[in-house]
ROROTI-394261 format. One record per residue (C-alpha): residue number from 0; x, y, z; residue in three letters. Coordinates in steps of 0.05 Angstrom, whole numbers, plus 32768, in hexadecimal, padded with zeros to 4 digits. Each point is the difference from the previous one (the first is absolute). Example, Ala and Ser with C-alpha at 12.3 -4.5 7.8 and 13.67 -1.06 7.14 Angstrom:
2
0 | 80F6 | 7FA6 | 809C | ALA
1 | 801B | 8045 | 7FF3 | SER
! end
This chain:
90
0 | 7F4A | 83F5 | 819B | UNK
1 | 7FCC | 7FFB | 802E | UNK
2 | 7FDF | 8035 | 8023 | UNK
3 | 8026 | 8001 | 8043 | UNK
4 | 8046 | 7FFE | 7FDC | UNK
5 | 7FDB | 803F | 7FD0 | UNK
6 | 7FF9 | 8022 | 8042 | UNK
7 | 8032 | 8002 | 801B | UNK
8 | 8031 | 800E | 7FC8 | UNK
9 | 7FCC | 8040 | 7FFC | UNK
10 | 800F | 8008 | 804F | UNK
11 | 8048 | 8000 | 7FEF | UNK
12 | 7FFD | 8031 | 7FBC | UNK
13 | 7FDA | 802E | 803C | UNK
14 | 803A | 7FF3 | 8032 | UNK
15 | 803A | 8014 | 7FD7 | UNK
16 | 7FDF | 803D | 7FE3 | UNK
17 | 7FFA | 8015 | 8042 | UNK
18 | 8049 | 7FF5 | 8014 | UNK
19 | 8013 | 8025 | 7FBB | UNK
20 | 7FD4 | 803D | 801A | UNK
21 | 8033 | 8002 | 803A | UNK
22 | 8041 | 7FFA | 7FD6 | UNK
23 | 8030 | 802F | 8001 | UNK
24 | 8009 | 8004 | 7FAA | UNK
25 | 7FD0 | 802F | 7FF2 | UNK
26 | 7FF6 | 7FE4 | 7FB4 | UNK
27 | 7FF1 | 7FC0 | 802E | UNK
28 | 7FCD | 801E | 802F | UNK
29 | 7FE2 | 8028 | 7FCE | UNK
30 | 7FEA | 7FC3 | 7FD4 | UNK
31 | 7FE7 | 7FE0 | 8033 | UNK
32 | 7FD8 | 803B | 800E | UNK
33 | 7FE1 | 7FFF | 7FB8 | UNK
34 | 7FF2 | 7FBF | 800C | UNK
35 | 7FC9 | 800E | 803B | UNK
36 | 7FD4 | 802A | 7FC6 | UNK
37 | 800C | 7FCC | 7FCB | UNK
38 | 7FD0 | 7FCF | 7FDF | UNK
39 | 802C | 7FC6 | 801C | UNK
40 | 7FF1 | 8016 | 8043 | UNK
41 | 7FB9 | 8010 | 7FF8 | UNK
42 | 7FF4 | 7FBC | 7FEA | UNK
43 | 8030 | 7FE0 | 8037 | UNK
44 | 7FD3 | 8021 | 8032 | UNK
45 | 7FB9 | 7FF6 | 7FE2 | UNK
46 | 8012 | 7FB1 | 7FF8 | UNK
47 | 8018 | 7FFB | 8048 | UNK
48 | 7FCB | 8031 | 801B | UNK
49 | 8037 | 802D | 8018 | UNK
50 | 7FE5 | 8053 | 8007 | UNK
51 | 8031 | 8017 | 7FC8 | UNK
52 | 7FF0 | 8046 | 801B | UNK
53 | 8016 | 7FF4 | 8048 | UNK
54 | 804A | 7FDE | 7FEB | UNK
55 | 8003 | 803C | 7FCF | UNK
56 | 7FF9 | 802F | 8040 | UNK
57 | 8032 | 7FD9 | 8027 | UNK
58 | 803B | 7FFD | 7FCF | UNK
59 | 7FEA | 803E | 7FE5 | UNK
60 | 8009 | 801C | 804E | UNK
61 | 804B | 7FDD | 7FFD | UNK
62 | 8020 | 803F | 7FD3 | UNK
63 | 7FF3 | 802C | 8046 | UNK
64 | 8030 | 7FDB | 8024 | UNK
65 | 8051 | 8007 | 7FFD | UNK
66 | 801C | 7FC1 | 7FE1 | UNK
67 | 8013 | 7FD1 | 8038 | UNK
68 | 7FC0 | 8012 | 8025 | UNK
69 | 7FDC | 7FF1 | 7FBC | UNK
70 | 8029 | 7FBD | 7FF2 | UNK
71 | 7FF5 | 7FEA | 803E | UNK
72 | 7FB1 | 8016 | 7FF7 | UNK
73 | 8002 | 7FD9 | 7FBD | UNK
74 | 801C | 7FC3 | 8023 | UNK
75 | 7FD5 | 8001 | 8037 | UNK
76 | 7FC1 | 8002 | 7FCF | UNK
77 | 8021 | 7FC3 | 7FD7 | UNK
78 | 8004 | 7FD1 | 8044 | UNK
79 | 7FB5 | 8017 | 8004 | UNK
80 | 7FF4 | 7FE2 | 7FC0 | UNK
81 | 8020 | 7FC2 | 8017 | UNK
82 | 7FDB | 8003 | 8047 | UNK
83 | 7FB5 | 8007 | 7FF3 | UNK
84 | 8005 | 7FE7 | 7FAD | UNK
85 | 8025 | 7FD3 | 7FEB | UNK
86 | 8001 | 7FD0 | 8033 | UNK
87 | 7FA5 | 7FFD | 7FE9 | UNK
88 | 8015 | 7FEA | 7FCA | UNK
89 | 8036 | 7FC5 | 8014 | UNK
! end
């Protein structure tokens, strides 16, 4: 695999945690929480210089919201993704 295809499979691991932050099956969203102070993320972010801390705040900052503001939040962070990341890496 080379290092773009790498990338962005890491862009898209980042993506869908994101969305599952949002999801209304709280077993769901709270995995993906766990995720954000996992190894496997800490890693993701260090190899794609990402500030682990910052995405940490933001999805951490999702639980305050009820859940269609916070699925639409989670959504709107995933297009993000999409918008400024992944298309570097194409």
């Amino acid at each position: 695999m080379d290092l773009n295809a790498e990338t962005k499979l890491d862009f898209l691991v980042l993506k869908q945690a994101i969305r599952d932050c949002g999801s209304k099956d709280i077993d769901i969203s709270s995995k993906a929480l766990s995720y954000f102070i996992s190894d496997d993320f800490k890693k993701l972010a260090k190899r794609n210089h990402i500030d682990a801390n910052m995405v940490r705040g933001a999805v951490g900052s999702l639980n305050a919201y009820p859940l269609l503001s916070r699925k639409k939040l989670a959504n709107d962070m995933a297009k993000e993704i999409d918008t400024v990341w992944i298309k570097k890496v194409s």
